[in-house]
Every structure is written in structure tokens, then in C-alpha cells.
MDAnalysis code that builds the backbone (N, CA, C; Angstrom):
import MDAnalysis as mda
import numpy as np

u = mda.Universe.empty(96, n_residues=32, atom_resindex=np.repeat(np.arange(32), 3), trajectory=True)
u.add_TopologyAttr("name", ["N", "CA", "C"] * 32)
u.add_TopologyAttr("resid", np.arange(1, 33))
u.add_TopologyAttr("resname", ["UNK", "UNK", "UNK", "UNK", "UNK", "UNK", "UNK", "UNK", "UNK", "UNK", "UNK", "UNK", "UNK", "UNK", "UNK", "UNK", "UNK", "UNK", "UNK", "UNK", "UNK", "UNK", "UNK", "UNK", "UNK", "UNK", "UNK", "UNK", "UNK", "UNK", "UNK", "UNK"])
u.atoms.positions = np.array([
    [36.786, -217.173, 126.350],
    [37.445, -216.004, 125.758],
    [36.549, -215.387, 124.676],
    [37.200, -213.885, 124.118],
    [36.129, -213.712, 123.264],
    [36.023, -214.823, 121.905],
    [36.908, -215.018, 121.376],
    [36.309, -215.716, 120.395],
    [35.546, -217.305, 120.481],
    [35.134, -217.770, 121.436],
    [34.588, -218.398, 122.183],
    [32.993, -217.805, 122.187],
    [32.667, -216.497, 122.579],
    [31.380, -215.866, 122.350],
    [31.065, -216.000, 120.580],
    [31.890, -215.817, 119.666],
    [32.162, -215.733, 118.443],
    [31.310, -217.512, 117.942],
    [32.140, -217.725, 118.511],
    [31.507, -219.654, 117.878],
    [30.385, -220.218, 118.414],
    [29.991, -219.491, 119.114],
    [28.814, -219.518, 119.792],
    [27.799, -218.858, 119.367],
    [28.419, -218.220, 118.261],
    [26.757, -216.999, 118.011],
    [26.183, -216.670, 118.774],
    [27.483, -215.940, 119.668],
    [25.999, -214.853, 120.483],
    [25.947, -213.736, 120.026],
    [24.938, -212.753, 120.748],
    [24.203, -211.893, 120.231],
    [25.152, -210.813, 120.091],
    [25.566, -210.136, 118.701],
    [26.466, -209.035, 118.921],
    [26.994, -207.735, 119.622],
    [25.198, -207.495, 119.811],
    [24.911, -206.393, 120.848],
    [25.467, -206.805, 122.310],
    [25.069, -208.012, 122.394],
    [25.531, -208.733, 124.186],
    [27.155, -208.315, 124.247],
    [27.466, -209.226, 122.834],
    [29.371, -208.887, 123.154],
    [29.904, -207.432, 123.209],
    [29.104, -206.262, 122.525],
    [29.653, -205.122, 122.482],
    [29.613, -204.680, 123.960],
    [27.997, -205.325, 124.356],
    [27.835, -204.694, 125.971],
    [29.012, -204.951, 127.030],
    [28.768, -206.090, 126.275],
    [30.316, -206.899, 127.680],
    [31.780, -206.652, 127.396],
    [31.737, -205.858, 125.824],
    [33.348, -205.260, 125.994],
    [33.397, -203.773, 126.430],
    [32.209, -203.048, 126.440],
    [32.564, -201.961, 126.875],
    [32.159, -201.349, 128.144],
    [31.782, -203.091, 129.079],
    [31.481, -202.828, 130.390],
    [33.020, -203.076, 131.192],
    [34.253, -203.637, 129.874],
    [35.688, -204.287, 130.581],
    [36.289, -203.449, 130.063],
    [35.497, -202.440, 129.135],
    [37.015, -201.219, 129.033],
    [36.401, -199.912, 130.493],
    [35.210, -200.091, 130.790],
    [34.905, -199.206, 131.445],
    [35.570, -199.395, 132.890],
    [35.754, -200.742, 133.063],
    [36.321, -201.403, 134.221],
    [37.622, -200.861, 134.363],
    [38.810, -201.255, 133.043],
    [39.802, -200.783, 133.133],
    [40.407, -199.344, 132.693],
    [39.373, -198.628, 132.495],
    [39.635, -196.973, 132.564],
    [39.379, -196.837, 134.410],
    [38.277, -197.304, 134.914],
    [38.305, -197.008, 136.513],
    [39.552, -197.554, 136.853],
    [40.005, -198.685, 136.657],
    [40.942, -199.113, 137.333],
    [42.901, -198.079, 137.248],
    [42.539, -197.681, 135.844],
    [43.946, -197.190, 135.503],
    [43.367, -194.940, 136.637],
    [42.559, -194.873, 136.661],
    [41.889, -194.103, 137.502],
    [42.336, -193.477, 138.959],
    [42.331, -194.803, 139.636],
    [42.225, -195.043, 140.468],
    [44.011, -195.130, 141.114],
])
């Protein structure tokens, strides 16, 4: 989960990428 990426110190940029590749997901999906 995300806060799981959080305790992990990953890279902030990575997590922004990967949340706004799952809002992009669910704007197609509500889209569609």
C-alpha cells in the first residue's frame, strides 16, 4: 500500500509517478 512505499524510502518522484499513473487510470475508467 502506499504507506508501505513511505517506510521504504522510496523515491518521491517514483511515488508521485505511480499516483498519477492510478488517477490517470481511473479518470479513463470513469470515461469509459
Amino acid at each position: 500500500q502506499f504507506s508501505d512505499y513511505l517506510r521504504r524510502g522510496a523515491d518521491p518522484k517514483m511515488i508521485s509517478e505511480t499516483f498519477e499513473g492510478i488517477l490517470e487510470r481511473i479518470s479513463t475508467l470513469s470515461n469509459d
